[in-house]
N, C-alpha and C positions, 0 to 999 in steps of 0.2 A: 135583950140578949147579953151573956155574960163574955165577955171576954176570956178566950179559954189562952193558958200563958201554952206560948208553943215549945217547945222540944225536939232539941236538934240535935243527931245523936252524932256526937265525935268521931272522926275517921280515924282508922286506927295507924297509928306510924309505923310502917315495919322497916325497919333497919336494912339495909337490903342496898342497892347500886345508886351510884349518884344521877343516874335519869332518873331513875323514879324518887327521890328528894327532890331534885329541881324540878321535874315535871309537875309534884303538886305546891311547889313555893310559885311555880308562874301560871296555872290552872292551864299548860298544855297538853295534848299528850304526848304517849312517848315518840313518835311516829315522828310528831312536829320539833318535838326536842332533839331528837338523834341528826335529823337535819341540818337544825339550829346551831347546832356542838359543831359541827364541821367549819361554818363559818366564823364562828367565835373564836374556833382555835388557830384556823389560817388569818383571823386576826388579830390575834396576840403572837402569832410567828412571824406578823409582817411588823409589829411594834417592835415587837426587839431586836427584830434587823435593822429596824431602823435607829435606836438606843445604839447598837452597835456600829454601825457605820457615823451615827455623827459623833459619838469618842474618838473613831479612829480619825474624821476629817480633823478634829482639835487636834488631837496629836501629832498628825501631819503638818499643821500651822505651827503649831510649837518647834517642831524638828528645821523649818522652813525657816522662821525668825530666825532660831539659833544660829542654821548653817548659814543666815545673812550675814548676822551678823562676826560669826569667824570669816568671814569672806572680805568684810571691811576691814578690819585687823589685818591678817594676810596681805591685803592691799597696801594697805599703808605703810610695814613692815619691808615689801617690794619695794617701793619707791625711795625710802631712807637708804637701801642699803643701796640702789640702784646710784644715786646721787654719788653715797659717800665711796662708790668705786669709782664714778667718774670723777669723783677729786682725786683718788689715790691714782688715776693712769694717766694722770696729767705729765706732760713731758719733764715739765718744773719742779712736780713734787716726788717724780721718780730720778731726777739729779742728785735733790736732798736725799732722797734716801739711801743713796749710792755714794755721796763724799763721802759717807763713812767709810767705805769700803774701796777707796781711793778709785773708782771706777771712774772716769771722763765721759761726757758727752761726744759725740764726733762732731767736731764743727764741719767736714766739708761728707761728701756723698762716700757713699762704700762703692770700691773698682774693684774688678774682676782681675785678676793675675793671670796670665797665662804663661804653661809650660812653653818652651821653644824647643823643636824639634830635632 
């Protein structure tokens, strides 16, 4: 017996909605692919919330660093000025700054005057 060559006769493409391309690029039908479509898309809607939520957690860290670090600055900014008031309200260095202005210390306590009646 001869081997007879066999002949497969091509399915014709027609141009036409994206189930029926996909349905014969994955040999389903369309029943099973309209199905299929639904999960596929509420899975590529839960990827890019997720693409978007972790940009926004980086960002959030970024903004977090930052205001750390203006918060150490600030801090430290505090405490020089803090210091350099308590030297300027020192009793001592508020005398100095008053000779100029011939103003005196009080060496004894302040009294109360009273009118007499």
């Amino acid at each position: 017996m001869k081997n007879k060559p066999i002949h497969t006769k091509k399915k014709q493409v027609k141009k036409g909605s994206l189930t029926n391309t996909l349905s014969e690029g994955f040999n389903m039908d369309r029943a099973t692919l309209s199905s299929t479509m639904v999960y596929l898309i509420a899975f590529v809607l839960f990827v890019i919330i997720y693409i978007a939520n972790s940009h926004y957690h980086v960002k959030t860290m970024r903004k977090i660093k930052d205001t750390k670090q203006d918060l150490k600055e600030i801090q430290a900014e505090y405490v020089s000025l803090k210091a350099e008031l308590a030297k300027k309200t020192k009793a001592s260095e508020l005398a100095k700054g008053l000779k100029d202005k011939e103003i005196k210390e009080l060496r004894q306590p302040p009294y109360l005057v009273e009118k007499k009646k």
